[in-house]
C-alpha atoms as one frame of an Amber mdcrd trajectory, in Angstrom:
protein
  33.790  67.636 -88.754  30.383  67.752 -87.196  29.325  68.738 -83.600  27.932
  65.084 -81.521  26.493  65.763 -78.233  27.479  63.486 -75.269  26.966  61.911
 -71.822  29.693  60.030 -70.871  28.982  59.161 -67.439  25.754  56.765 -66.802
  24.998  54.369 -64.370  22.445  51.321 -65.191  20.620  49.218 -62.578  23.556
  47.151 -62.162  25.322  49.678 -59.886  23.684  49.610 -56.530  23.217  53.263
 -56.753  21.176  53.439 -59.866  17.643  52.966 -60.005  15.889  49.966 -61.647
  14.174  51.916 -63.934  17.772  52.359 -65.610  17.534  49.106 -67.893  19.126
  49.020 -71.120  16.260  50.035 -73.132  14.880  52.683 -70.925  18.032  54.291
 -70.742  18.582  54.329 -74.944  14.855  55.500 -75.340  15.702  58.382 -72.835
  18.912  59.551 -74.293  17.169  59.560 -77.818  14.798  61.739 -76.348  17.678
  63.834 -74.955  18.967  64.127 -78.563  21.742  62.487 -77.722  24.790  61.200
 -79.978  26.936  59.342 -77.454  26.853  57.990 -74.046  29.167  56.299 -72.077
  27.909  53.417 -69.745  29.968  53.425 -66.395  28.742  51.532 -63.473  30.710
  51.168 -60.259  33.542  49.112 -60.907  31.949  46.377 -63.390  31.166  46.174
 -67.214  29.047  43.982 -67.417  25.504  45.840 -68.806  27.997  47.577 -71.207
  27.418  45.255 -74.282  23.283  45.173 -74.164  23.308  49.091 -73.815  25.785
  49.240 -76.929  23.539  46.421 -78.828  20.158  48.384 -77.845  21.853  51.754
 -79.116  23.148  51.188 -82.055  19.640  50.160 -83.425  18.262  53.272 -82.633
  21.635  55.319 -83.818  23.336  55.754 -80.657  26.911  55.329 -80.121  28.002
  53.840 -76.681  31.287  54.054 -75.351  31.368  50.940 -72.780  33.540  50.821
 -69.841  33.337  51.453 -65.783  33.508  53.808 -62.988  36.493  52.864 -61.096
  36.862  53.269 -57.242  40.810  53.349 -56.657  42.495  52.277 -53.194  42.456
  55.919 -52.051  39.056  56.357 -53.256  38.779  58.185 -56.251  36.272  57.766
 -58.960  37.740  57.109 -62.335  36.454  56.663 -66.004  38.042  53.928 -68.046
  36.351  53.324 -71.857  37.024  50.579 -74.327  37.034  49.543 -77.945  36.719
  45.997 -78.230  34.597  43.430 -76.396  37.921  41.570 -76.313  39.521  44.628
 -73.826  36.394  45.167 -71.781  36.400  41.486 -70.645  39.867  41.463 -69.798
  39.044  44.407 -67.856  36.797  42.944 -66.200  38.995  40.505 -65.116  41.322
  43.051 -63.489  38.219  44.232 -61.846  36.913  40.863 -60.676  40.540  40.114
 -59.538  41.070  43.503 -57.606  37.519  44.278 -55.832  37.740  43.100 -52.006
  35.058  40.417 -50.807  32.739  42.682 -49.234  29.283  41.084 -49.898  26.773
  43.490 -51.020  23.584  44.282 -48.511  20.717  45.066 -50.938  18.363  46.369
 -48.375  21.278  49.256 -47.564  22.915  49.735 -50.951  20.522  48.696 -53.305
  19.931  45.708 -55.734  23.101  44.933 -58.102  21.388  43.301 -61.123  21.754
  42.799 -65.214  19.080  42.391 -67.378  18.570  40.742 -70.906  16.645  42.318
 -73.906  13.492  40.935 -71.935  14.497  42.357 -68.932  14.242  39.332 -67.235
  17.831  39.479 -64.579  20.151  37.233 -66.110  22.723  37.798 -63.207  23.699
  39.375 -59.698  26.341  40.433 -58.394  26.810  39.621 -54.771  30.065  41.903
 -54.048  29.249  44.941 -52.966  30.745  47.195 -56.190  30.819  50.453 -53.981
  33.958  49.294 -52.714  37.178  50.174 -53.301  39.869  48.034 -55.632  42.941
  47.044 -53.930  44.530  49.166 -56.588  45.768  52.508 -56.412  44.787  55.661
 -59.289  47.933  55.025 -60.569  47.938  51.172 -61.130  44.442  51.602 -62.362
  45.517  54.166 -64.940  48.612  52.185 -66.397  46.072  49.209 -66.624  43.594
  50.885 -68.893  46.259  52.296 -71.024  48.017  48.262 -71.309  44.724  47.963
 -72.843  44.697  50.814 -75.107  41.641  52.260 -73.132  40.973  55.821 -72.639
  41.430  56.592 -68.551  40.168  59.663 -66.923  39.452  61.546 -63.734  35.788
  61.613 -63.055  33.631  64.602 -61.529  36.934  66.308 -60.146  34.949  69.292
 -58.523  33.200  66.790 -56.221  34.235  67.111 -52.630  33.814  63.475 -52.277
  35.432  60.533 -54.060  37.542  62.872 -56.672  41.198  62.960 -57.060  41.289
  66.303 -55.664  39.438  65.953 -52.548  40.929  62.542 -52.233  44.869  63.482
 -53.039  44.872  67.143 -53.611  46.806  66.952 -56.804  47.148  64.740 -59.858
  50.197  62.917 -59.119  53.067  63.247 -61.204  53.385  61.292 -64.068  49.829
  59.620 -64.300  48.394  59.322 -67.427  45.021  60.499 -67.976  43.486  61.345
 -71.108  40.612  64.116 -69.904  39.136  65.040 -66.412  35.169  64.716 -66.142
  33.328  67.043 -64.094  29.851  67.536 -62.589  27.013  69.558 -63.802  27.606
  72.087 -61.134  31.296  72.459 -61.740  32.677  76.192 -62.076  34.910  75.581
 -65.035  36.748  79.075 -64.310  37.628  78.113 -61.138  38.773  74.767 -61.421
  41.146  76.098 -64.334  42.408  78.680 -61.562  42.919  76.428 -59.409  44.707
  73.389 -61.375  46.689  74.743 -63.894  47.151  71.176 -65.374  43.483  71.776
 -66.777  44.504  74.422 -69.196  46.057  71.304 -70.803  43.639  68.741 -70.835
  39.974  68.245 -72.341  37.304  68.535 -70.012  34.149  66.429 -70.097  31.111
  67.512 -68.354  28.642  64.550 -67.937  25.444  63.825 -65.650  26.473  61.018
 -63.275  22.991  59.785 -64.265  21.843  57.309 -61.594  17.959  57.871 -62.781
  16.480  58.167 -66.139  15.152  61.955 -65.500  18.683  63.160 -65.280  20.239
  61.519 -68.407  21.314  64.319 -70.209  20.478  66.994 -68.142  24.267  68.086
 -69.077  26.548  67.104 -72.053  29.758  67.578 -73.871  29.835  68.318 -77.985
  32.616  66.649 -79.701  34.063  67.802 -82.874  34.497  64.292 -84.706  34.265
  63.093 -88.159  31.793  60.368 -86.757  30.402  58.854 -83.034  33.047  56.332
 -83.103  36.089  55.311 -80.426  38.806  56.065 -82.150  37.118  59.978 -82.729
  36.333  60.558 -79.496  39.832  59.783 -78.391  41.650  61.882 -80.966  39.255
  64.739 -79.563  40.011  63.803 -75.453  43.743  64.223 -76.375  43.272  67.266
 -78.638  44.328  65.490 -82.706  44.262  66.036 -85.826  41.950  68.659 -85.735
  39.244  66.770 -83.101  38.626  68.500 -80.448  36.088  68.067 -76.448  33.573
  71.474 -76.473  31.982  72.153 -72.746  29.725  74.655 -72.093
């Protein structure tokens, strides 16, 4: 086994939130810089600058783990992560299927745009992805895992938009495979107060929405190699793998 350091949680341009600057290729040449092993592309509710980050990275020797910040119906931020090309599109589906018809205001929100390997925009999205999915945490979850993706809580020490502030508990019975938290979250604490911690890997990531913070925090994982597979044996705790925060 060999230590891999990791950001799990990015954002590209195509979430309205992030800045432009965060194109495919800036956003590899930054986490290099970072010395980073893995990252894990995660824009609001879409996955569809996923496969151009992964492409970029892995000529440069970065592994990406491509998936999407979900929004639930009670307004919780969840990571969901994918192997195959073949289960991120059928996510996307689900997404396309479940995200209300809210059209997006890019003047408030910000722009919602792809990019090719140019970085000419290839494609807009007109619904506004800050919204919520008609779906609840726990219809979300048991989707990911129909697809064999990985499904976790994101930034749970949040007062906004995490399953604690939002519920107040992890409900019984949902599967999750990790939490994430924040940069500022107070490990101790959290374990104090959510005893279900002491029994799940946690996974502290930046929530990068601009290129300055990519890596500004990260999580080591004890894996063979940067692959899928590896990094989920080390979420749920396997054959030896294991999720190091500091």
């Amino acid at each position: 086994m060999r230590l891999y350091r990791a950001d799990m949680h990015i954002h590209t341009l195509l979430s309205p939130c992030g800045d432009l600057d965060m194109t495919p290729a800036n956003i590899v040449a930054r986490a290099k810089e970072r010395k980073l092993d893995i990252i894990g592309i995660t824009d609001h509710n879409t996955t569809r600058q996923c496969n151009l980050v992964a492409e970029l990275a892995s000529e440069k020797g970065l592994f990406v783990m491509c998936g999407a910040e979900v929004t639930t119906s009670e307004e919780v931020h969840c990571l969901a992560f994918f192997k195959s090309n073949v289960q991120l599109s059928l996510f996307q589906n689900y997404l396309d299927d479940h995200l209300p018809d809210i059209k997006n205001d890019p003047k408030y929100f910000g722009y919602q745009v792809a990019v090719d390997r140019k970085e000419d925009i290839v494609f807009e999205e007109e619904r506004l992805l800050l919204s919520a999915l008609d779906q609840s945490v726990e219809q979300v979850a048991d989707k990911v895992k129909e697809l064999g993706g990985i499904f976790f809580p994101a930034h749970i020490d949040k007062t906004k938009n995490s399953i604690i502030s939002q519920l107040g508990f992890f409900p019984k019975g949902l599967s999750f495979d990790a939490v994430g938290v924040s940069k500022f979250a107070d490990l101790e604490e959290l374990k104090n107060n959510n005893k279900i911690l002491t029994e799940k890997s946690i996974v502290r990531s930046s929530d990068s929405h601009y290129l300055e913070n990519i890596g500004d925090v990260y999580t080591e994982f004890s894996i063979e190699r940067p692959d899928f597979d590896e990094i989920a044996k080390a979420l749920r705790g396997e054959e030896g793998r294991e999720v190091i925060v500091r």
